[in-house]
N, C-alpha and C positions, 0 to 999 in steps of 0.2 A: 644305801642298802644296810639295813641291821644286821650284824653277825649274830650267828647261832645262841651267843652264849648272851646279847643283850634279849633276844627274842626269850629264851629260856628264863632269863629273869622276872620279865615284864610278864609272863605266863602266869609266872609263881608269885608273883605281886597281887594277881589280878585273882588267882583263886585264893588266895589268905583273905584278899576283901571280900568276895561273894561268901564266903562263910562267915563271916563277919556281917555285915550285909544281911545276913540269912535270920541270924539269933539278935542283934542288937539294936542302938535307934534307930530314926530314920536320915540318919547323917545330916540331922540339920543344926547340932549341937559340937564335937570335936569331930567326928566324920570316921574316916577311915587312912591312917598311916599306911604308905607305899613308898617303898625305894628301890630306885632302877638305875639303869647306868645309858647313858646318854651315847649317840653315833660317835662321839670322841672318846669314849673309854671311861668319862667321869660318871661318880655316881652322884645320883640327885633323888632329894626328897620330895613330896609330894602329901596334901590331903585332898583324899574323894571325899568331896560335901556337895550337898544340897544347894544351891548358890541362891538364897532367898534374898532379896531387898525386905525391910522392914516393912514398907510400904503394902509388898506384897503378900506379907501373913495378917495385914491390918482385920482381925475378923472384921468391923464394920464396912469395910470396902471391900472384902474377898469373902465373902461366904459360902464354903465349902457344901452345906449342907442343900443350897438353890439350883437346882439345874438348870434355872436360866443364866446364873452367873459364872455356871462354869463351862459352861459353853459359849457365852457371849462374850470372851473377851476379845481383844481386839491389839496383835501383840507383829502382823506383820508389818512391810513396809510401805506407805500408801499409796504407792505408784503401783503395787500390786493388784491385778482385778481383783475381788471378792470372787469370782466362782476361782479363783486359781490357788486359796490361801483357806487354811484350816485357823480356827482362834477357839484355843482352850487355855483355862488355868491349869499351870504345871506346881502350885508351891502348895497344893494340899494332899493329903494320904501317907500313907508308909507304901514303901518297895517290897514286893512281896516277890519271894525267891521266886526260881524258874522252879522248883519243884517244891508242893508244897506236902509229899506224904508220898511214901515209898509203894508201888503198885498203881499208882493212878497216874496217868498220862495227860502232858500239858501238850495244848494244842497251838497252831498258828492258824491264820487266816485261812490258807489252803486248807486244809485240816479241817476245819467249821464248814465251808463251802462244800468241800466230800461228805461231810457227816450231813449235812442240808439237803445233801442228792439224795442219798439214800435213806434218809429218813422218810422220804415220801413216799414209800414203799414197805417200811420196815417199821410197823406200828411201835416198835419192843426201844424206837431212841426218842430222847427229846431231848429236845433243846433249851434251855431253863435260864430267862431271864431275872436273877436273884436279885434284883434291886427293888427299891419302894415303888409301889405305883407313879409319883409323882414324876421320878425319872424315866419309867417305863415309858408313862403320856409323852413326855415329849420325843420319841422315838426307841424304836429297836431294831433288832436282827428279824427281817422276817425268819413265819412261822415260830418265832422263840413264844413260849408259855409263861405269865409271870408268875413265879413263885416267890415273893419277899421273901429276904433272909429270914428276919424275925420266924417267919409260920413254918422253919426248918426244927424248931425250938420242939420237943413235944409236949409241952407244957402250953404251946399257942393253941389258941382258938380254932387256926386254920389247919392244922397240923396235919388234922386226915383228910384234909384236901390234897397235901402234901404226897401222903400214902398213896392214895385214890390215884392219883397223877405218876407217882411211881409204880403204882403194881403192885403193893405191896397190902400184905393182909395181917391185921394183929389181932390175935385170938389166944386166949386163956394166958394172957402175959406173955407172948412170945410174939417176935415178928417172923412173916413167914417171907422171905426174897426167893419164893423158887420161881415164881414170875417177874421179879424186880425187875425195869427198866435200864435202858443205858442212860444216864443223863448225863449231857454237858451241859456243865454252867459256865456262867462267865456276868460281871456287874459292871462298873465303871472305868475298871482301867488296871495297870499294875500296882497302882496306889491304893485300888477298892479293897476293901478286905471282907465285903460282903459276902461274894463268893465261896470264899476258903470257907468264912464262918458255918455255910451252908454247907460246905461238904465236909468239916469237920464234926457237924451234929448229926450228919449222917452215920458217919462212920462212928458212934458214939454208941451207935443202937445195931452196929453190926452187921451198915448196909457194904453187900462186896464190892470191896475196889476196883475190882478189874469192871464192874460198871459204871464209873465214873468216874470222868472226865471233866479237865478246867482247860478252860479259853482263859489264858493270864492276859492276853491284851483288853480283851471286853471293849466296849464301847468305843475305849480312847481310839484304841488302834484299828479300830474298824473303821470308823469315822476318818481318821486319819487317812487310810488308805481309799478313801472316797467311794467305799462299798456300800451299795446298797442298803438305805432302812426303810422303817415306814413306821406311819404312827398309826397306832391300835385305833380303831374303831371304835 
């Protein structure tokens, strides 16, 4: 059993790193320094890193940017059935905090599926998958709508599709959010930074916070939890 005062350390270890974590790399370079005191009384150091093999950031064998590669890999053990084993690449993206802007609420699983229910009823949510078509094709969240990050840009082509889908009306240089939507997003995983991008260009042009919402698992962790998808028609 840990005494109070190792539990208390490893507490304050552990938030020094999340804020660390939060503003710096992706710990795949010196990581993050931790020091705790051990069930015996000793204290012991530690770095939280990324634990890549070479091998495993080789762009020509990992290509992050394929959604057949980063879902096809193949990493359990092989007496495992296939329906009983998930296989993704873990060595690409940056860690993106648990919160990534003060007023907007991060979601879990549960959370997505409640917002899923009611949405069917409740024209004013959507559900907004931010990732490029290409990842979108090969599966999503039902009922989720593709919005690519990029067309979050207003500078994009798509831009007032964007609008259009949020509710949102822009006349004589102003935007007008008195109808703005609730949207959750969410794109590939803790690692994507797609998402954020997307609700950071929101918030740019002074769409309100308290209507939106990020899924920080996205995909990975959907998939992972063997939750229902489906691929777009």
């Amino acid at each position: 059993m840990m005494s109070k005062i190792v539990k208390l350390t490893l507490i304050s270890a552990l938030m020094f790193g999340t804020l660390v974590l939060a503003k710096g790399p992706d710990l795949k370079g010196a990581g993050v320094n931790l020091e705790y005191v051990d069930d015996y009384g000793f204290k012991k150091t530690t770095v939280i890193t990324r634990n890549h093999d070479k091998v495993c950031t080789d762009k020509a064998k990992v290509n992050g940017g394929d959604p057949d590669v980063v879902w096809g890999g193949d990493y359990a053990k092989s007496s495992v059935p296939d329906k009983c084993k998930k296989t993704f690449i873990t060595t690409i993206g940056k860690i993106s905090p648990i919160k990534i802007a003060d007023g907007i609420e991060t979601y879990g699983e549960l959370e997505v599926i409640e917002f899923m229910k009611k949405k069917q009823t409740d024209k004013s949510l959507v559900l907004v998958d931010a990732r490029m078509k290409p990842w979108y094709a090969k599966g999503t969240i039902p009922g989720a709508v593709n919005l690519p990050f990029k067309s979050f840009d207003p500078t994009h082509y798509d831009f007032e599709i964007v609008m259009d889908t949020a509710g949102v009306v822009y006349e004589e240089g102003e935007y007008d959010f008195k109808n703005a939507k609730t949207l959750l997003l969410f794109c590939n995983g803790v690692w994507c930074p797609q998402s954020t991008w997307a609700i950071e260009n929101l918030l740019k042009i002074g769409y309100p916070k308290e209507k939106l919402l990020w899924y920080r698992g996205g995909m990975y962790s959907w998939k992972m939890l063997n939750l229902t998808t489906i691929v777009p028609q």
